[in-house]
C-alpha positions in Angstrom: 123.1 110.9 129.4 122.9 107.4 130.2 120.5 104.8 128.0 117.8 102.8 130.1 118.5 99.1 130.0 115.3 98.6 128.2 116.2 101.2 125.4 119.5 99.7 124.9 117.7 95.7 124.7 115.9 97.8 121.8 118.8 99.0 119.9 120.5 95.2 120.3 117.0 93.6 119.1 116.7 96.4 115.9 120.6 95.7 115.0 119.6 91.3 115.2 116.8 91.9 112.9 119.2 94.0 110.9 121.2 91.7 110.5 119.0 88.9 110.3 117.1 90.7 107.5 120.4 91.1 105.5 121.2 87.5 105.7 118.5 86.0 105.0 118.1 88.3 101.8 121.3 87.0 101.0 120.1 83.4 101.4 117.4 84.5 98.9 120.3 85.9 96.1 121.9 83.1 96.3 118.9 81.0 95.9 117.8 82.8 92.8 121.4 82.8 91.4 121.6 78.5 91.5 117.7 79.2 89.5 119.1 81.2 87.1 122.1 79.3 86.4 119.6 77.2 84.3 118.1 80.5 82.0 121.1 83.1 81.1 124.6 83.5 82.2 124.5 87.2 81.8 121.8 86.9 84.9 124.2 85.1 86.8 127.1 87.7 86.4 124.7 90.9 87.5 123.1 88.9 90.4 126.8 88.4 91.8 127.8 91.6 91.5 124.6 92.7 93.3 125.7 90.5 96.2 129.1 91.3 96.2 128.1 95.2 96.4 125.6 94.1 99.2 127.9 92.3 101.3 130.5 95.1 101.0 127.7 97.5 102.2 126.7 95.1 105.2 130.3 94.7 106.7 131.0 98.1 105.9 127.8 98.9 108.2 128.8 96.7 111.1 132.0 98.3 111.5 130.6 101.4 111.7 127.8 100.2 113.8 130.6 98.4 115.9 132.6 101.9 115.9 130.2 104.2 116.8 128.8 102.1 119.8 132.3 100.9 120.9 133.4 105.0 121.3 130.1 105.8 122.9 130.7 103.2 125.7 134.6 104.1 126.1 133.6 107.3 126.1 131.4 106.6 128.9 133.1 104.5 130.5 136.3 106.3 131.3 135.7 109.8 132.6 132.3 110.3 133.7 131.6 107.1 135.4 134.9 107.5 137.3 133.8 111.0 138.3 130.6 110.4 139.7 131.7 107.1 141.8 134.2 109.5 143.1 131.3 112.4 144.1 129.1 109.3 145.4 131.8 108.0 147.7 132.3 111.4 149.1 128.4 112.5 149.5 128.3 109.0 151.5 131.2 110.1 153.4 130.3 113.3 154.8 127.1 112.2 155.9 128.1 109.4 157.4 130.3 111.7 159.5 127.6 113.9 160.2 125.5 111.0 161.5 122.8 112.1 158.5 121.8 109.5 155.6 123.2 110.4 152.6 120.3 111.5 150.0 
């Protein structure tokens, strides 16, 4: 079943927010990581590998964001489109031989 325009200019504005969200939290670590370069170094070496483990999480989210939709529209794309262009063209065709408007 086919997504709406408007439901899919939903799903693009959630995933920019995502993603907007994650980077500006990551703006923010590194923020606080240049503070507490000043107060302990054994801060400094826990907030890194908090952002290392974030960033990993965040591409490793994309991709599968960026997989998931990418099969969804091949999917689509492919065989069913194909399909029911070909049943259109043909509905259109016999009525226009019958002289009736296609529905």
């Amino acid at each position: 079943m086919e997504c709406s325009i408007f439901v899919r200019q939903i799903r693009y504005f959630a995933h920019f927010l995502n993603f907007t969200g994650s980077y500006l939290y990551l703006t923010g670590c590194a923020l606080e990581i240049v503070s507490i370069i000043r107060e302990n170094h054994f801060e400094i070496e826990r907030r890194i590998f908090m952002l290392k483990r974030f960033v990993t999480l965040m591409v490793a989210g994309s991709i599968a964001l960026t997989s998931i939709y990418g099969c969804q529209t091949i999917g689509r794309g492919t065989g069913e489109v194909a399909e029911e262009v070909e049943q259109g063209a043909g509905e259109f065709k016999e009525g226009y031989n019958e002289g009736k408007a296609p529905d």
